[in-house]
N, C-alpha and C positions, 0 to 999 in steps of 0.2 A: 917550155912549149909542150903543149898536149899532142899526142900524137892520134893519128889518123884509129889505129885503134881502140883506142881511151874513149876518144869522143863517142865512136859505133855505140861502144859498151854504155856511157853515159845516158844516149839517146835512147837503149832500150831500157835502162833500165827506172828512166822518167816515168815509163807506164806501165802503172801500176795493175799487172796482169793477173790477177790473182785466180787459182786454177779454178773453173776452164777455159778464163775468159783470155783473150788475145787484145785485142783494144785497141790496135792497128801495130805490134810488132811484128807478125809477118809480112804487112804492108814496106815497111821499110826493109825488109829482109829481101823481099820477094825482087822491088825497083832494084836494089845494090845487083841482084845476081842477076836477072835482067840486061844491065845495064854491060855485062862482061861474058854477056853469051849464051847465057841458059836461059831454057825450054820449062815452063810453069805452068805445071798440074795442079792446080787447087782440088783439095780433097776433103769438103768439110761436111761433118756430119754433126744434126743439131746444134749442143753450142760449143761443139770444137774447133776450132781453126786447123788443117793438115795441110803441106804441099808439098809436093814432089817435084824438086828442080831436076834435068839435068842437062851437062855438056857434052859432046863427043860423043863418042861408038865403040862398043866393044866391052871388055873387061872392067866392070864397075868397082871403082871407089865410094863409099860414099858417109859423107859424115851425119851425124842423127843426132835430136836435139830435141828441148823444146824452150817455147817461148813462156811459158804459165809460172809461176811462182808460187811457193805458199805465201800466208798471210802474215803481215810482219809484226803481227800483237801488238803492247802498246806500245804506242808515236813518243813516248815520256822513259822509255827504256833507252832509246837510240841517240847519238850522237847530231843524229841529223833528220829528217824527216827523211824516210825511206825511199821514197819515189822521188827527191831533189839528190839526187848523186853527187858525192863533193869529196876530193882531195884530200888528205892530210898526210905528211910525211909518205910519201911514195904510196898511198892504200887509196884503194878505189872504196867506199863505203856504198853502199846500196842494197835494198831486197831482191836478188836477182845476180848481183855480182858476180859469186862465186857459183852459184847452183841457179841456170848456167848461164845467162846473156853475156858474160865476160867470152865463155866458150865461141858460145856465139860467133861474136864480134872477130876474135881468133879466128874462125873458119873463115870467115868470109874474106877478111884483111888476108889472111894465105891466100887463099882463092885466087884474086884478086892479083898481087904479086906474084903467084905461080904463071897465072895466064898472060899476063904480062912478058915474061921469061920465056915460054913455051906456048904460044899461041896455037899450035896444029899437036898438041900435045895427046898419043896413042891412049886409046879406053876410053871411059868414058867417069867424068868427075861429075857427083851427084850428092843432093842431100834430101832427108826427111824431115820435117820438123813439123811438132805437132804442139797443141795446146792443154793440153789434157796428162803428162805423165804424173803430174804433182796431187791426182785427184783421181777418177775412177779406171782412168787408160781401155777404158771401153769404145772411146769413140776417137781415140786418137792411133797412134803406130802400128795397133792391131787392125782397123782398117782399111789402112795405106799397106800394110804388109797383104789382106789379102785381096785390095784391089791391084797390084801387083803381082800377084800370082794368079791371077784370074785372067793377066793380061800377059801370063807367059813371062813375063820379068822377071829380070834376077837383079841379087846386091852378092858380088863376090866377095868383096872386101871393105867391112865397115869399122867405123872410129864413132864412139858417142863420147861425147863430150861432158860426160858426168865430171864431178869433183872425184877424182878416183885417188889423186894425190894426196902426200901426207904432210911432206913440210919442203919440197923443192916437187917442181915441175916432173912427172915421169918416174917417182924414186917408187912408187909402187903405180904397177896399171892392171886393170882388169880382164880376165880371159876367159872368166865366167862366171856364173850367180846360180845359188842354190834356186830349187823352186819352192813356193810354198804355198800351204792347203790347210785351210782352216776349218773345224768341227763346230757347227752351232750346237748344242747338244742340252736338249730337255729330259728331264727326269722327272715322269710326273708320281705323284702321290694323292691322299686324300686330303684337305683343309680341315682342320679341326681346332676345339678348345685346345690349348696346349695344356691343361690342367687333364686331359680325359686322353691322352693319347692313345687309350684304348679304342676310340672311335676314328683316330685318324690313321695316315699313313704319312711318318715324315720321310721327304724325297730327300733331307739333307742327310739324316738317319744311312738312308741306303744310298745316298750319293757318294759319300767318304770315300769309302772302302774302293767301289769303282773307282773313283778318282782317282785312287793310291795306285793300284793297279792299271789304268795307263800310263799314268805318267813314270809306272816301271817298267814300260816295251820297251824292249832290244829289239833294232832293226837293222843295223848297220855297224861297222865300226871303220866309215867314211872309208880313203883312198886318197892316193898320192895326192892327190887333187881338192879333194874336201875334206873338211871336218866330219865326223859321224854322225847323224840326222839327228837333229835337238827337237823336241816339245816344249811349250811353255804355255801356261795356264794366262789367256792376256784379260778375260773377265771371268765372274764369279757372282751371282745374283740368285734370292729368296727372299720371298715375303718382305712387304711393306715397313718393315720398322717396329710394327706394334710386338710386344714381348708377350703378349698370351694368345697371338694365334699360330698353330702349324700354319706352314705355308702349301698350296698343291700344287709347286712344283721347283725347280732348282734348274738355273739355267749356271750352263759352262762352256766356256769357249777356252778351244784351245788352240795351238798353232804348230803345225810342223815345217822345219824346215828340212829342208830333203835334199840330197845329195843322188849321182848317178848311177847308186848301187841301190837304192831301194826307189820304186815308182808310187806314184799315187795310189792305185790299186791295192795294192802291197797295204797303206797304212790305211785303208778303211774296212779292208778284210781285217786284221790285225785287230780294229777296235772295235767293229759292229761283234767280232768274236767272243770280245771281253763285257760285253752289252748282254748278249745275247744268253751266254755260258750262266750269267747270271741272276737269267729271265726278268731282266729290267722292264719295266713301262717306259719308253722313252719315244722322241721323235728327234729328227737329227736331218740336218742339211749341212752340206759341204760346199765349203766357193775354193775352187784352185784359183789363184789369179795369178802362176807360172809355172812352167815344167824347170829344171834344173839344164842350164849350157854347160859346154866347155869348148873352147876354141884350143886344142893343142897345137903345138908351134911348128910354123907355116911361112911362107912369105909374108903374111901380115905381122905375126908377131916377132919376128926377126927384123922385118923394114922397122918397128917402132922402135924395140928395143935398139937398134943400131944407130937408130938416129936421136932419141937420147942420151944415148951413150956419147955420143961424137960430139952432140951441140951443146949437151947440161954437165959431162962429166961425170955422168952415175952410174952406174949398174940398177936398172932397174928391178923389181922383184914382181912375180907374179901372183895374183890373189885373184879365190873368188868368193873373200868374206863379203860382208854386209847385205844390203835388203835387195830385192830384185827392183829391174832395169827394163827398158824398153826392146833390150836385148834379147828377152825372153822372146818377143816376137819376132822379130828380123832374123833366130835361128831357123824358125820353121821355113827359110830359104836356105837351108846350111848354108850359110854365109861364114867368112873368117870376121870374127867379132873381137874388139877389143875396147874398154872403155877407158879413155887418156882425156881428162880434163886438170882442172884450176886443185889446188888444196879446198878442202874439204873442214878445217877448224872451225870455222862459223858460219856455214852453212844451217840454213832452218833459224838460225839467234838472232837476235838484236845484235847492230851492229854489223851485221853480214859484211865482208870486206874481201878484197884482194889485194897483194902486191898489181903495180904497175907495171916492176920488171919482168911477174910472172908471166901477165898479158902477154908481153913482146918475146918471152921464150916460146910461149906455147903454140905465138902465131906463128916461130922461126919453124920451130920441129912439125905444124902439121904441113907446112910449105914443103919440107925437107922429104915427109911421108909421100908426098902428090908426088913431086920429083922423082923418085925412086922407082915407085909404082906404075909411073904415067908416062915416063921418057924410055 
């Protein structure tokens, strides 16, 4: 028999959302939490879908999400067609499973069963959910975050529902994510015969050396908490192809990830320095698209860890590797942040899948979270 949260998960992840687009899964998300008490603030801007549910009064919970997908590549890689969700040996199969509509389906299924249990239950149980984190996050969490602080709102205690898992429910969870800030950076020169370089100026010539010398800055050597702020070179681009012309100019991009002992400031003094020292011809734009968190432990990350611990039998471990989170927004509330989702092994692949058992753990422990927090 399929259970009540299997189905949820199936039903969203039939539509095929692929980021920014929503396609009516907040529509079914929105009736379910409706239907058990909560208050629905639609918050959509252009083509993102946002809402802000909540229940009760007082000290906010609240779980964060989104409904968008990436794209599931080709249909002839997969097991099944991505957007028809189908069983095999205890594994949910679908684009969306695991990263996150499985999450999803979890929060709402606790929800759901929590309120049930506790109907006059103290604080107030709330969620975010946006359509846009899997794509430019411009019109999704960051706006809901600051149409909520515009209205005086707060989120004291949040759970996003990322894959933050490794290979059992909860055995690592998230308590914060580096920030990161990328260098468009042109080097321009003269175009010339490559035969007569006496007439030209090659930007590759004098790009090197720069090069070598960023990607040698010392800025940090991280802290109990993070790793030491990494650089990596993600493109690299000059002239068209043809082998007899200088090119006029050389494009590099690079990326920093950054930790809480070095700021963004920090690492574009540091390089406009090593530009400059050099009397390079250059032009250079910068996109941050997050500052670095950290939730140190708290009532939140004690309720999670505890209830892990009690219902999965783990000790869990605390990280804040991999790539930034919607979390980077909902800190500018200092809110107590933590990300507890599905395993994360094929997430983004063909194939995308979860356990079934894991579904019904993750709905037990975020129940067990509201319980703690809420009674």
């Amino acid at each position: 028999m399929i259970s009540s949260i299997t189905k949820l998960a199936q039903k969203l992840i039939s539509i095929p959302s692929i980021s920014p687009q929503d396609l009516g899964c907040q529509d079914i998300m929105i009736n379910f939490l409706k239907n058990i008490g909560f208050k629905i603030k639609k918050i959509n801007i252009n083509n993102t879908k946002n809402f802000w549910a909540t229940r009760g009064i007082g000290k906010t919970l609240t779980f964060a999400g989104h409904t968008d997908v990436v794209p599931a590549g080709n249909f002839k890689d997969w097991k099944n067609n991505p957007f028809n969700p189908v069983i095999y040996n205890d594994f949910l199969f679908g684009r969306g499973s695991s990263d996150m509509k499985g999450a999803l389906a979890c929060m709402m299924i606790a929800s759901e069963n929590f309120i049930k249990k506790f109907p006059d239950h103290k604080g107030r149980l709330s969620f975010l959910i946006t359509s846009d984190e899997e794509s430019s996050a411009i019109d999704g969490t960051k706006k809901v975050v600051d149409y909520l602080i515009s209205k005086k709102d707060k989120i004291d205690y949040c759970i996003i529902g990322e894959p933050s898992s490794s290979s059992e429910i909860g055995d690592i969870i998230k308590n914060g994510r580096r920030g990161s800030i990328t260098a468009n950076l042109t080097i321009h020169g003269i175009q010339g015969h490559i035969a007569y370089p006496h007439l030209a100026d090659n930007p590759i010539h004098k790009g090197l050396p720069i090069i070598s010398q960023i990607m040698s800055m010392k800025l940090d050597n991280g802290n109990i908490f993070f790793p030491p702020t990494s650089l990596n070179i993600a493109n690299i681009h000059a002239g068209d192809g043809n082998n007899n012309i200088i090119p006029s100019s050389l494009f590099v991009q690079f990326n920093f990830r950054f930790n809480t002992e070095t700021s963004d400031q920090e690492i574009k003094s540091n390089f406009i320095k090593i530009l400059n020292d050099n009397n390079i011809n250059y032009s250079l734009k910068w996109y941050l698209s997050g500052q670095p968190f950290l939730t140190k432990k708290g009532l939140l990350i004690d309720t999670v860890m505890k209830s892990i611990t009690n219902l999965n039998k783990i000790q869990p471990i605390l990280s804040t590797d991999g790539g930034t989170s919607d979390g980077r927004f909902i800190s500018l509330m200092n809110s107590e942040i933590v990300e507890l989702g599905l395993t994360n092994e094929t997430i983004h692949k063909s194939n995308e899948c979860v356990r079934i058992s894991h579904l019904e753990k993750l709905t037990i422990i975020y129940e067990d979270i509201m319980r703690i927090i809420l009674t």
